[in-house]
N, C-alpha and C positions, 0 to 999 in steps of 0.2 A: 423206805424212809428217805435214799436218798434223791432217787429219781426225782425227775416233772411229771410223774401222774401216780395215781395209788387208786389201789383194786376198792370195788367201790362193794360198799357191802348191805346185802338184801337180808329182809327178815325181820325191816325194823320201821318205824313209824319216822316219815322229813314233815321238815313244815316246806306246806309248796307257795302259800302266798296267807296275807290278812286277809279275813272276809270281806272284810271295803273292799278291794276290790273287784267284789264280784257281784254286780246288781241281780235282782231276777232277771231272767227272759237271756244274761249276756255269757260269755266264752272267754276262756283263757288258755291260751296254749302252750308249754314249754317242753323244752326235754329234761326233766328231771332223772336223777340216778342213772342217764342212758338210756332213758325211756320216753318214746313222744308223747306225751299227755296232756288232754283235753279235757280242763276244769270248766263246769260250769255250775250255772243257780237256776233251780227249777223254779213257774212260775210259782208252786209251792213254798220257795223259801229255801227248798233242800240242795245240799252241796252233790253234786258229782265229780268222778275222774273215769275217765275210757282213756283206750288205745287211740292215738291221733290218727290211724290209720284204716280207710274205708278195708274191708278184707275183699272188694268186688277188684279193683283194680288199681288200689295202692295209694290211693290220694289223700291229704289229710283230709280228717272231717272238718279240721278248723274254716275251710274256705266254704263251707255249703252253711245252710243257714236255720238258724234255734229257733223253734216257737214259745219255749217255755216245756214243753214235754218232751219233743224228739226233733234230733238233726237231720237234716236233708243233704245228702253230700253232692255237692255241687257237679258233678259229673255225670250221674245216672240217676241223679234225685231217690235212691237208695235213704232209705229211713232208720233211723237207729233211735233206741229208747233210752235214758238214761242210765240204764244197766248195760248199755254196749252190744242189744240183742236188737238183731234186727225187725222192724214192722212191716215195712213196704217196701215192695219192689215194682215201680211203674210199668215198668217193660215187659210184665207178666199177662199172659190175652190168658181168657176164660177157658176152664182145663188144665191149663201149666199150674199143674198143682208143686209147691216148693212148703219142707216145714221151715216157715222161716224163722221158727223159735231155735234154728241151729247152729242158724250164722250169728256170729259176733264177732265185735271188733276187740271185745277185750275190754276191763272193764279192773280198777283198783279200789279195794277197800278206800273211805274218804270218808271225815270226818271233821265237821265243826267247832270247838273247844275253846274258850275264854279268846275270843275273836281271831281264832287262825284254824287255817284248813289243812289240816294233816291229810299225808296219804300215805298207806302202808305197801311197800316194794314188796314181792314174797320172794325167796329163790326159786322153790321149786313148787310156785301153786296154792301155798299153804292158807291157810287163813289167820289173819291174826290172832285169833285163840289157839290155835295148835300150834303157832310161835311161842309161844306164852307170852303174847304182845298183845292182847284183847283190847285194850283202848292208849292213848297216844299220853304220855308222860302229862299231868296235870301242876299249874303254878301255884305255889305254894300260897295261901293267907287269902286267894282267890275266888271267889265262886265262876262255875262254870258259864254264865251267860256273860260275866264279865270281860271284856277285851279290853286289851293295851293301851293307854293313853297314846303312846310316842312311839312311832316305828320309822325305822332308816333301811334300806336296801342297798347294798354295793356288790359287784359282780367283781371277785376276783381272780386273776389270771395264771391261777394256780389249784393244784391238788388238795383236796379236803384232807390228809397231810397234814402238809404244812401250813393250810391256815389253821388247821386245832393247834399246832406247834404253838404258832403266833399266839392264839386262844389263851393258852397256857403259861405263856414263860413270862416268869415273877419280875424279870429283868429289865426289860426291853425299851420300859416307860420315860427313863429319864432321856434318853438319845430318841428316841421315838414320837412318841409326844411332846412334842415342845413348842406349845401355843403361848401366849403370853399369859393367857390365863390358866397353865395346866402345866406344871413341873418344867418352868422355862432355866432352862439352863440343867446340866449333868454333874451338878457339885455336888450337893446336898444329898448325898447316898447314906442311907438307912438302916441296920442293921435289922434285920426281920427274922424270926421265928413263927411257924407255924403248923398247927399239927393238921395231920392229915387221916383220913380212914377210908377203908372200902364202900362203897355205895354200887345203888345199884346199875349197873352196866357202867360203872365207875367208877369215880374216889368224890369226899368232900373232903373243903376244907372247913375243920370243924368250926363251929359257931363262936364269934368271938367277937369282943368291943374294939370298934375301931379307934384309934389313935387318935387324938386332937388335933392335927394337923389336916383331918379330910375333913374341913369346914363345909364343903357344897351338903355332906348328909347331916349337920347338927339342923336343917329346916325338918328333918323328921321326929328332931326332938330329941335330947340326949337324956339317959343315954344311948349308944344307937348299937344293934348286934348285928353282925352279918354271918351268913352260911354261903358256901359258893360250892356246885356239883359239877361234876364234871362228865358225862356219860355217852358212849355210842347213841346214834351215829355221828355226833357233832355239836351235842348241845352243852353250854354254859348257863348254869342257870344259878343267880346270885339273890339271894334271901337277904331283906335286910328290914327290922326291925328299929324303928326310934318309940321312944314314948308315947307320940302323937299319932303316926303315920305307920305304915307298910310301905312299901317298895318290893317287886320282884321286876328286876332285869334276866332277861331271855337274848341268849346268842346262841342264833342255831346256824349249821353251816348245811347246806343242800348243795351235795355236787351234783352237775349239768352232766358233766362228763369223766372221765380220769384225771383231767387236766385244767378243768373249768370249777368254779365254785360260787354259788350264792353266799353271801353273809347277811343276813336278818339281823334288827337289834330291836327287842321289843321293852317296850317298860311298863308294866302295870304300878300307879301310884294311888294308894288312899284320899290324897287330899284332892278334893276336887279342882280347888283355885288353880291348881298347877297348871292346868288345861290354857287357862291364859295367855301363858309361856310356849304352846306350845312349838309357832315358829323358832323360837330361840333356841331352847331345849331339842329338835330335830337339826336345827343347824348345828350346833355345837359336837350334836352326836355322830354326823354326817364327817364335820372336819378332820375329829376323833380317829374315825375309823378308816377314812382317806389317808389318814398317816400309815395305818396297819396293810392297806392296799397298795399304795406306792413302794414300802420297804418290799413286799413278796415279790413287786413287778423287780425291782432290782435286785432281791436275791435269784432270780431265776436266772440272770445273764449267766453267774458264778456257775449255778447247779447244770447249766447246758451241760458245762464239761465234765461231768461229773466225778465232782471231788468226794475224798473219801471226810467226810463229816465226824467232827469230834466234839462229842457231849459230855459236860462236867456234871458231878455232882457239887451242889443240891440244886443248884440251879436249873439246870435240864434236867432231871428226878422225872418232873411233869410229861415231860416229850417222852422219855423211857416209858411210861404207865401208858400212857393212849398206843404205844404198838405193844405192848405185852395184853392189854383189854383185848384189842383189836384182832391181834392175831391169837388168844384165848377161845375169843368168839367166833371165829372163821373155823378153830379145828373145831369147836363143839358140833357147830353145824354140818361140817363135812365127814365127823365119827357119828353124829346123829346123837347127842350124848347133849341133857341140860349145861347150860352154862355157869363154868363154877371161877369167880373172879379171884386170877391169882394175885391181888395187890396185899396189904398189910399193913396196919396202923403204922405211921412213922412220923418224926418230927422232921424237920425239912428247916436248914437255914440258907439265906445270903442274902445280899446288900444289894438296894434298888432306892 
């Protein structure tokens, strides 16, 4: 917790990118979870993710080139199918018999879902059903074909950690945030109660009427309810109900490395018109969250040395629960035993 990196944890479904990105016929390549992976879209339509890595002589396949069914890797013109199993091998004269249905580069569960491409990390092999991870966490109020109006991407220079910390802490907002149009100035501090429960691979904060004073959601009609979840491997996902409208916000954190981190911010909205907005709405989101990325870059100078880190209650409550989950779930997997969440309904106060 206190370190610049944290053990990065498999067995569980990241988001690796929005489907817009990914035309048919085109490639995407990232290191996800510590893993090189090579997303692409079949002339079909359908999503893939393989090993970025040719298994002939170590090159990624991202440099060799997609037809829509199989990669060619730029090296030896080696063929790969979009399950990561090899088809062709040029260099093979008549006789050189090879089963080439044996080579592979490796290949990740990957799925499509209300316009984002999941891909499930295994530890040891598994599949996502014998995880008990069979399909990738679904948005609430949602249908599946549906995708996000608004999405923002920021690269943070820190451990999946400490941006869930950031994720979570009820506090941060008023010295944090401080746009002119978004809690400008740290006077105006608040006295908050809120109840809390176990959820799954988490906790929520239970379903409740927001306050008069969050005017941007009375456009969904008041009055307005929200639920907010909190769950491995890093996703924030905020439920919000007005009279008119739906709203689900999606903050999911995808680490690169121990020490590297994607931040996603997705928003699925009811009302159509919004789409209008939607430059505005992605900048503002963008500003938002560039606040939450520049504090991490300068809490890191501190954490180089590392200090011994002191959390209060009720405030830091939230930071305590994502490493008691966290590390919950790591012994379950390493005693081979279902996962059983030790948190516990509680109310939770302090001033923000």
């Amino acid at each position: 917790m206190q370190g610049l990196t944290a053990e990065l944890i498999k067995g569980l479904w990241y988001v690796a990118a929005p489907g817009r990105d990914l035309k048919p016929g085109k490639m995407l390549n990232k290191t996800l979870v510590g893993e090189p992976v090579l997303m692409g879209r079949a002339a079909n339509g359908e999503v893939f993710a393989i090993r970025d890595v040719c298994p002939h002589r170590g090159i990624p396949l991202h440099y060799g080139q997609f037809d829509g069914q199989s990669i060619q890797c730029c090296y030896h013109g080696w063929r790969f199918d979009t399950s990561g199993t090899c088809v062709e091998i040029p260099s093979l004269r008549e006789g050189q018999q090879m089963d080439l249905a044996k080579i592979k580069c490796g290949s990740y569960p990957c799925r499509e879902r209300q316009g984002l491409i999941w891909i499930f990390f295994a530890k040891n092999g598994e599949t996502p059903a014998e995880a008990g991870q069979p399909e990738p966490p679904a948005m609430p109020d949602f249908a599946d074909e549906v995708g996000p109006r608004f999405h923002i991407m920021l690269p943070f220079h820190c451990s999946v950690d400490h941006a869930a910390f950031g994720l979570m802490d009820p506090t941060h907002a008023a010295y944090v945030h401080t746009s002119w149009w978004f809690k400008k100035g740290a006077k105006k501090l608040r006295p908050k109660e809120k109840k809390f429960a176990p959820s799954e691979l988490g906790w929520s904060m239970v379903r409740h009427e927001l306050p008069p004073q969050n005017i941007a959601y009375k456009i969904l009609g008041t009055p307005v309810t929200t639920e907010i979840s909190y769950m491995l491997p890093g996703l924030r996902i905020e439920n919000i109900r007005g009279a008119k409208y739906q709203a689900t916000g999606l903050t999911a954190l995808t680490p690169l490395s121990e020490g590297e981190t994607e931040v996603h911010q997705f928003f699925w909205v009811s009302a159509g018109w919004m789409s209008t907005f939607k430059p505005i709405f992605e900048h503002l989101m963008r500003v938002f969250l560039d606040q939450d990325r520049r504090v991490v870059i300068q809490q890191r100078e501190g954490l180089m040395h590392q200090p011994n880190l002191m959390l209060i209650n009720d405030a830091d409550t939230q930071a305590r629960w994502w490493m008691r989950v966290k590390d919950a779930f790591l012994k379950a997997q390493a005693d081979g035993k279902p996962f059983e969440n030790p948190l516990r309904p509680m109310t939770l106060r302090w001033r923000s």
